[in-house]
C-alpha positions in Angstrom: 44.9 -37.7 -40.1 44.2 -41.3 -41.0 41.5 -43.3 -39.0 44.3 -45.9 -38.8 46.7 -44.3 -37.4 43.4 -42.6 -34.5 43.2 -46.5 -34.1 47.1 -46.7 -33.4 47.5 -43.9 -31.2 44.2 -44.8 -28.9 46.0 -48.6 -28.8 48.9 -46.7 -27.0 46.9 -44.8 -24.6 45.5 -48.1 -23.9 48.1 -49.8 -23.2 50.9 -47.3 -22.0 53.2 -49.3 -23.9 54.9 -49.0 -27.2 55.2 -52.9 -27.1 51.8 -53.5 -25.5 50.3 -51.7 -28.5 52.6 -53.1 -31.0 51.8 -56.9 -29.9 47.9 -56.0 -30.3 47.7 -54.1 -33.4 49.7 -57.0 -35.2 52.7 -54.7 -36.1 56.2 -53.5 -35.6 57.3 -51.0 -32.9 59.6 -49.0 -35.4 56.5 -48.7 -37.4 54.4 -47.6 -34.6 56.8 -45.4 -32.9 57.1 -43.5 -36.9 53.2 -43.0 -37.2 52.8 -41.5 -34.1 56.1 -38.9 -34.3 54.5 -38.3 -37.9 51.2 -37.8 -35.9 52.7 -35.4 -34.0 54.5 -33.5 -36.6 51.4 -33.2 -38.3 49.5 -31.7 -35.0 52.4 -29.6 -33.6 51.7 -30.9 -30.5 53.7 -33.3 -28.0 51.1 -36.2 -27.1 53.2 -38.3 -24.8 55.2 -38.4 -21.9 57.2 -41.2 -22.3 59.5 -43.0 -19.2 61.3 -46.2 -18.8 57.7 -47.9 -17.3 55.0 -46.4 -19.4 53.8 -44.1 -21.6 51.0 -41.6 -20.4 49.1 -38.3 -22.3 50.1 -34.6 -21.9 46.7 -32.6 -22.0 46.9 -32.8 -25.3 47.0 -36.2 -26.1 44.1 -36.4 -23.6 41.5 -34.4 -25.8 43.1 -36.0 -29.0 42.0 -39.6 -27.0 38.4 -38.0 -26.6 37.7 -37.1 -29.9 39.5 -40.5 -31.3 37.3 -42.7 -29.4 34.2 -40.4 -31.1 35.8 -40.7 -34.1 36.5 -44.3 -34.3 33.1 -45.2 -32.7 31.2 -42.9 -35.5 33.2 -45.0 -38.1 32.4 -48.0 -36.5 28.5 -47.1 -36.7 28.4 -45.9 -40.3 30.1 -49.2 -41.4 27.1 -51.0 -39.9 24.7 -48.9 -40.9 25.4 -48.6 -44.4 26.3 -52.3 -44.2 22.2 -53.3 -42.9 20.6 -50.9 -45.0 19.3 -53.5 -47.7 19.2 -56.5 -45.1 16.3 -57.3 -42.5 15.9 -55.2 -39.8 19.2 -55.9 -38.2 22.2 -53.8 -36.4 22.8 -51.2 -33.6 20.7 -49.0 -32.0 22.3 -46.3 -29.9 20.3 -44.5 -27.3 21.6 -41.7 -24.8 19.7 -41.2 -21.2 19.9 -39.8 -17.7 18.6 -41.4 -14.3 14.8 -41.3 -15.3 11.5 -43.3 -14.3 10.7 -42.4 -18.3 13.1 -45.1 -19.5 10.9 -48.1 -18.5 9.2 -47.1 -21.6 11.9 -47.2 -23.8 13.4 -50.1 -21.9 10.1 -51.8 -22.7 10.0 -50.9 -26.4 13.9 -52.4 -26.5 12.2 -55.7 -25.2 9.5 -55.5 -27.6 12.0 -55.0 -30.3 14.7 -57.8 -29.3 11.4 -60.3 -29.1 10.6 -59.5 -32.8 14.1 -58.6 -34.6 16.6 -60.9 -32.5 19.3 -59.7 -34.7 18.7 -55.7 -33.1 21.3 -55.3 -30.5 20.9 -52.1 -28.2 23.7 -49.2 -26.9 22.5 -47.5 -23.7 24.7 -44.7 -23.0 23.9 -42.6 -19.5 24.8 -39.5 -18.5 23.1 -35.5 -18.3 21.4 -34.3 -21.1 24.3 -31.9 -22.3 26.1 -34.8 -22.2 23.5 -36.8 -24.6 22.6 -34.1 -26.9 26.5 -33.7 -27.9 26.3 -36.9 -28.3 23.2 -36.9 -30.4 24.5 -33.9 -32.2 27.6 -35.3 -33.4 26.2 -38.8 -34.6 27.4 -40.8 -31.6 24.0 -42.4 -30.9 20.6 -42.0 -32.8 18.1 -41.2 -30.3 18.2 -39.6 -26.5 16.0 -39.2 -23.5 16.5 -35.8 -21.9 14.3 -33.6 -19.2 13.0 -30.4 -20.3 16.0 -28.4 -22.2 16.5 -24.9 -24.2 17.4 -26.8 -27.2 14.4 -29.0 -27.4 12.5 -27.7 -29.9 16.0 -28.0 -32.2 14.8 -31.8 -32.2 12.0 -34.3 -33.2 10.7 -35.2 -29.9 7.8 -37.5 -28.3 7.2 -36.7 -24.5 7.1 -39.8 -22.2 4.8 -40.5 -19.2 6.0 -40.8 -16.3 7.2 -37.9 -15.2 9.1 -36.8 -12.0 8.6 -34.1 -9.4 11.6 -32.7 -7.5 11.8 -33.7 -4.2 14.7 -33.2 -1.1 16.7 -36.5 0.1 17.1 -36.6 3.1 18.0 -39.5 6.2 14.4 -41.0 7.8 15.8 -39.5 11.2 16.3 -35.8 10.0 14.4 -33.2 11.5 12.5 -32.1 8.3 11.3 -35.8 7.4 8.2 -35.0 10.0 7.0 -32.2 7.5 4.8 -33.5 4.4 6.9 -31.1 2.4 9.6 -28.6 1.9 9.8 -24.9 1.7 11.9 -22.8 0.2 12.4 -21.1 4.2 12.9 -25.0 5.2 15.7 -25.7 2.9 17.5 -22.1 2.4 20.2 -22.2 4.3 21.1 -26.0 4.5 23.8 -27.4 3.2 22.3 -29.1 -0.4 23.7 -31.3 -3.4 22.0 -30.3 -6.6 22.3 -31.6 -10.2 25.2 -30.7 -12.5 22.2 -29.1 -14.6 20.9 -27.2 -11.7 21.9 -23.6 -12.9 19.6 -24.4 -16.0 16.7 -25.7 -14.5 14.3 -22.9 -14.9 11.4 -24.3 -12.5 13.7 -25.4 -9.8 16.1 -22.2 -9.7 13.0 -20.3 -9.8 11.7 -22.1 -7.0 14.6 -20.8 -4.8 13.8 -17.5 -5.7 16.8 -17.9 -8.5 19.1 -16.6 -5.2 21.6 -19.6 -6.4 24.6 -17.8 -5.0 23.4 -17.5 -1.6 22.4 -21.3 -1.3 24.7 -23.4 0.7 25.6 -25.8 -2.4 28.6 -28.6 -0.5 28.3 -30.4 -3.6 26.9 -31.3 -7.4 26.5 -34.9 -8.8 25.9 -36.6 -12.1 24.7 -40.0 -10.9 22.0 -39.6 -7.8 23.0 -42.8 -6.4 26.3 -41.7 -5.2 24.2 -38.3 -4.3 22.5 -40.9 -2.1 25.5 -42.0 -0.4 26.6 -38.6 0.4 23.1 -37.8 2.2 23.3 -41.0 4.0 26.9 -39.7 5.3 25.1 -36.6 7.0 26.9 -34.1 4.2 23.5 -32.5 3.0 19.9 -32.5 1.7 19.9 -33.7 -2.2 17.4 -31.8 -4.8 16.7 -34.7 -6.7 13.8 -36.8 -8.8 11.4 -39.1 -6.9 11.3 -42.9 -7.0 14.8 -43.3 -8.5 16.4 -44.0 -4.9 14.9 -47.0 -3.2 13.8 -45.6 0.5 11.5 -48.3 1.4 12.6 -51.2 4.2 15.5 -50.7 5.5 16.9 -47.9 3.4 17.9 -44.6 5.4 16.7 -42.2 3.3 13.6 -40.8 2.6 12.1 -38.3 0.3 9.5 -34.8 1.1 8.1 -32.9 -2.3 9.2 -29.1 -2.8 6.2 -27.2 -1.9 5.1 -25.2 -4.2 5.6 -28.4 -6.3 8.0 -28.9 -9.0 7.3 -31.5 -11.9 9.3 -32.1 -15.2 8.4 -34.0 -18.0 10.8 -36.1 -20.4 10.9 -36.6 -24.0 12.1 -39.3 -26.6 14.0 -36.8 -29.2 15.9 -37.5 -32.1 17.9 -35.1 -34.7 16.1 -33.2 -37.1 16.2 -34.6 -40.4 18.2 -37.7 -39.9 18.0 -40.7 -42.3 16.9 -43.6 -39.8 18.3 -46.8 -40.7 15.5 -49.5 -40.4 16.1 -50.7 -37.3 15.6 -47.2 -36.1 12.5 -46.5 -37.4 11.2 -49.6 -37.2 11.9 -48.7 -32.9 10.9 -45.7 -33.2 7.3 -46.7 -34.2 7.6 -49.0 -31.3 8.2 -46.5 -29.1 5.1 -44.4 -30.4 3.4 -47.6 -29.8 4.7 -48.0 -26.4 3.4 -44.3 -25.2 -0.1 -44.9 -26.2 -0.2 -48.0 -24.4 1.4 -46.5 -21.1 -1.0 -43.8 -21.5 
């Protein structure tokens, strides 16, 4: 399986078309059309489903377009980096986060950085932390800010200040948002929206007494802001982090601590062994930097 021909195929799913992709890739459609019936001679596996309007992917063809883009994007970063290595501190730096108050720093360090080395461009990638460390795992990016995880000590790591403390969302007119905090009895049996994560969040499942399958859970979310809109719609309480949502003015939301509280920490971590390009390190020192003058 050629990167080429990854580069063809992902051009189709692109564009649906078998002339669409042709007209951008520069080349024939009998050409195209062989490579990908070679493609999928060589897999086994049907990969489209072709009518008289588009083309679209079985399930198949759907994972193959996952792993492509990974593929293709890897490629794409080891070409650079291998191309910078005996230049100035030039290239891309690829970083992985979730929703945390902890980025400032690193979002300060990436402006320190650009100020010094203008030719250091920057790759922010959100999403969970499982979601970050496959990334980080299979080369995708170079460094990622997680929360407390079972697989941190598998990594280099730096923890960040500021950290969070789990709170409940909830609208300024609810009947809870009198209390200074939240109990466990408070909370039980209302209808909540937790993090993706929340089943492996130690602290906070413990917290509810780890009785997860009696909770009334309406819904889970990856980005909090849309967990936002869902409390402003009256669907539930959301167990979230503090000071991410906006709730001053003339927001509708507010926020109450857990009590007992709940804090997590994050950390900077990077893989194990990994061959930094400059650029990399050369951030990476400013990050240490950064920390000790948060701190």
């Amino acid at each position: 399986m050629e990167i080429r021909v990854l580069q063809y195929f992902l051009a189709i799913a692109r564009e649906e078309t078998i002339v669409g992709a042709a007209e951008a890739l520069h080349i024939t459609q009998p050409t195209l059309s062989r490579q990908m019936k070679d493609l999928e001679d060589e897999l086994g596996k049907k990969l489209f489903v072709r009518s008289n309007k588009k083309i679209t992917l079985t399930d198949e063809g759907m994972l193959l377009r996952q792993r492509a883009e990974e593929i293709v994007s890897l490629v794409h970063k080891t070409e650079l980096e291998i191309t910078s290595l005996d230049s100035l501190i030039s290239g891309n730096i690829y970083i992985g986060s979730g929703e945390s108050r902890s980025l400032k720093v690193i979002i300060k360090t990436m402006k320190k950085m650009q100020s010094r080395y203008t030719n250091v461009k920057f790759n922010l990638y959100s999403g969970n932390a499982d979601d970050v460390i496959d990334k980080l795992d299979n080369g995708l990016i170079d460094f990622a800010l997680i929360t407390e995880h079972p697989k941190l000590s598998e990594y280099n790591h730096l923890r960040l200040p500021l950290s969070h403390q789990w709170v409940v969302m909830m609208k300024k007119d609810d009947s809870l948002s009198h209390k200074e905090s939240i109990t466990f009895e408070d909370i039980k049996d209302q209808p909540l929206i937790v993090s993706k994560e929340f089943q492996r969040l130690t602290d906070l499942t413990q917290w509810f007494h780890n009785d997860l399958d009696n909770l009334n859970i309406v819904s889970s979310y990856t980005l909090l802001y849309n967990a936002s809109l869902m409390v402003e719609e009256g669907l539930g309480y959301a167990i979230c982090f503090d000071k991410l949502i906006n709730t001053t003015g003339n927001s509708l939301l507010t926020y109450r601590p857990l009590a007992p509280s709940v804090n997590v920490e994050n950390y900077f971590i990077w893989k194990k062994h990994q061959v930094l390009t400059k650029a990399s390190q050369c951030f990476l020192d400013l990050v240490q930097e950064t920390i000790k003058e948060t701190t």
